[in-house]
C-alpha positions as CSV (number, residue, x, y, z in Angstrom):
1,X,215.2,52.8,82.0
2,X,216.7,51.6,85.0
3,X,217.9,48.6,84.9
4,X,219.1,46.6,81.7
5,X,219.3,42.9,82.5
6,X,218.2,39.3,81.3
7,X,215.1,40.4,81.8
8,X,215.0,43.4,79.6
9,X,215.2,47.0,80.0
10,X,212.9,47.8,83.3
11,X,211.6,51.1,84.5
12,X,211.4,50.7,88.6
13,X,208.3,52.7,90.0
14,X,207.2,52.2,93.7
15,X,203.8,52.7,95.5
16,X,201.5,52.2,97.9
17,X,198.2,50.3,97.9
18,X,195.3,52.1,98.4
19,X,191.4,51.2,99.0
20,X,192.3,48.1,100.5
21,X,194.4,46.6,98.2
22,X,191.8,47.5,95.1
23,X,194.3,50.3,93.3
24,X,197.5,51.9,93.3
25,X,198.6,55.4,91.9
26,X,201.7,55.4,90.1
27,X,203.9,59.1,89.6
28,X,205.3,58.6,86.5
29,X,207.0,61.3,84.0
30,X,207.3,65.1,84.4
31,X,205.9,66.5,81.4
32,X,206.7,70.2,81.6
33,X,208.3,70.6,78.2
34,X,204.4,69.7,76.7
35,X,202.0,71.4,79.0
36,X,201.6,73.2,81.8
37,X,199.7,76.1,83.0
38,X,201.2,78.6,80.2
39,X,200.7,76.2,77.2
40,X,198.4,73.8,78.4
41,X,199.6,71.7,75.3
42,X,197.5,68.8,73.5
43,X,196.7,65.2,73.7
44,X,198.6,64.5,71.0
45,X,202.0,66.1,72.1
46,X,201.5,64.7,75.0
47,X,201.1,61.3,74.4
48,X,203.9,61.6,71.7
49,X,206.3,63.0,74.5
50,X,205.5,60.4,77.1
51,X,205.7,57.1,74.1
52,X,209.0,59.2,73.4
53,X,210.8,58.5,76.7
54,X,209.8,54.8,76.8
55,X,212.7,53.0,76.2
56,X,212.2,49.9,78.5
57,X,210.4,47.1,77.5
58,X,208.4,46.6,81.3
59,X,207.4,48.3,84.1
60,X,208.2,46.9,87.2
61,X,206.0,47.8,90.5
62,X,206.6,47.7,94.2
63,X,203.6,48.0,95.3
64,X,203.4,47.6,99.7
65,X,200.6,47.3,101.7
66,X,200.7,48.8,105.4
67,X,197.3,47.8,106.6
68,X,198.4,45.5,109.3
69,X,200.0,47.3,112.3
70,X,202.8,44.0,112.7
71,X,203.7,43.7,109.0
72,X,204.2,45.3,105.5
73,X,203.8,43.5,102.6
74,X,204.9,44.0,99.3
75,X,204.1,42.8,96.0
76,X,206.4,42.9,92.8
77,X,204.5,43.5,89.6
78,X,206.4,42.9,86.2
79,X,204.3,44.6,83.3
80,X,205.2,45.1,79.8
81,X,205.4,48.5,78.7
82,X,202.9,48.9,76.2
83,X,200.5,46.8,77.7
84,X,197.0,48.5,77.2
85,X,196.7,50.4,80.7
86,X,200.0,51.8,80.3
87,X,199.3,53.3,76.6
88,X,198.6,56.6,76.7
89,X,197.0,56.5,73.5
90,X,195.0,53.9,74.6
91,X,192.8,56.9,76.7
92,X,190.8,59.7,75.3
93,X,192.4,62.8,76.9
94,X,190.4,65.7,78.5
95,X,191.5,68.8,79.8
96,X,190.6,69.0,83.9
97,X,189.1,72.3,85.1
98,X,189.3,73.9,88.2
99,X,190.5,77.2,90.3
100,X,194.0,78.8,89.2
101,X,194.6,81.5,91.2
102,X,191.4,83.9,90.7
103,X,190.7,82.4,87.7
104,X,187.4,79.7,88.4
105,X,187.3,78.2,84.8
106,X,190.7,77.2,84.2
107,X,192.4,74.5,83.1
108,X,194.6,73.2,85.8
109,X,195.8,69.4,83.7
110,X,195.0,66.4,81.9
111,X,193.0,63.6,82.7
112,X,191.5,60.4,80.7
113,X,188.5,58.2,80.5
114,X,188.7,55.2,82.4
115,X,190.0,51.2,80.8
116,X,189.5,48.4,82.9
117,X,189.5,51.0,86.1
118,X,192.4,52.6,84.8
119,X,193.1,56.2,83.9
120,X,195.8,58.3,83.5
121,X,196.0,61.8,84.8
122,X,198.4,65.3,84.7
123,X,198.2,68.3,87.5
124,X,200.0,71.3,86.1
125,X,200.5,72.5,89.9
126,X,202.8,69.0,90.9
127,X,205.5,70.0,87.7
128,X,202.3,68.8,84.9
129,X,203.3,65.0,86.2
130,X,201.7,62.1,84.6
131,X,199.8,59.6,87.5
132,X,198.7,56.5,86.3
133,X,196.0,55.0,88.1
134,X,195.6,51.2,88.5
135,X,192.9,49.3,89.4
136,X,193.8,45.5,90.9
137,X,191.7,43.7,88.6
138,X,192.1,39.9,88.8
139,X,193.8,41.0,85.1
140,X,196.7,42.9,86.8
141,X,197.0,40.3,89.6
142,X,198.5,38.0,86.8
143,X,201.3,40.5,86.7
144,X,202.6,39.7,90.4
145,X,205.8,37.8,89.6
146,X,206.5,37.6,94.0
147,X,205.1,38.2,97.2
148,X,206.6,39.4,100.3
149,X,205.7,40.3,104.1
150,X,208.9,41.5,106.4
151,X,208.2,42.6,110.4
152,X,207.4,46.3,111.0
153,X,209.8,46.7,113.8
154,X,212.9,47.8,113.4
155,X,216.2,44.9,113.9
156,X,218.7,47.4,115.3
157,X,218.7,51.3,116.7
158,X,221.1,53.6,115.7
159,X,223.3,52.5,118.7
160,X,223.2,49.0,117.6
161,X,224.4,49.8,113.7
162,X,227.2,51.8,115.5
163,X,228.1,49.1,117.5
164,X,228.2,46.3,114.8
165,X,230.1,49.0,112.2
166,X,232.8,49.2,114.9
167,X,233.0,45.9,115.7
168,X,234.1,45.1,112.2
């Protein structure tokens, strides 16, 4: 948890669209202690570790959108916690296979079927972190609680912050 307000207890997670504004890819917990590339672990300690550390009741997504040379924009997405997508026992888990070292057939993370466009994933070689990938279904547009687009210039230079800080 992050914050603890009116709202209720909100984990803050930013990103960055992706695919023109169709998904986003969210880097989420560090789940070393479960699996990794000694102990490779199992869905079910993983999932029990991950529903473990929630203890916020939503998610809450900066989400910003570069496409446009002039201006960013940035959505704000406000989803509860153990809304479908974001349940990782929601997803059948599989381990992922690949090249460790000189070993071809090895198992190198975690990674889950597809809900909605969504999945869930784990790489043992980025600290066995847990990405959650979202799809921008019309579903998870709902979700957008604001909307913003600010220049992409910058206001002031470094001379100009000095300037106004000894001004003061």
């Amino acid at each position: 948890m992050d914050i603890n307000c009116s709202l209720g207890r909100i984990s803050n997670k930013s990103a960055k669209y992706s695919n023109n504004k169709k998904s986003i890819d969210i880097s989420s917990y560090r789940l070393t202690t479960v699996c990794g590339e000694k102990k490779c672990g199992t869905p079910t300690e993983i999932i029990q570790e991950i529903n473990k550390r929630i203890n916020f009741d939503y998610y809450s997504f900066i989400v910003r959108d570069e496409t446009d040379k002039e201006n960013i924009s940035y959505d704000w997405l406000l989803i509860p916690s153990n809304y479908l997508i974001l349940d990782p026992s929601s997803y059948a888990w599989e381990p992922t296979i690949g090249k460790r070292g000189k070993k071809k057939d090895a198992q190198v993370g975690w990674n889950t079927n597809e809900i909605n466009g969504c999945k869930m994933s784990i790489t043992f070689s980025m600290s066995s972190q847990l990405w959650i990938h979202i799809e921008m279904t019309e579903e998870i547009k709902n979700f957008i609680v604001a909307s913003a687009v600010v220049e992409n210039k910058p206001k002031y230079n470094y001379i100009d912050l000095l300037d106004k800080l000894t001004n003061i």
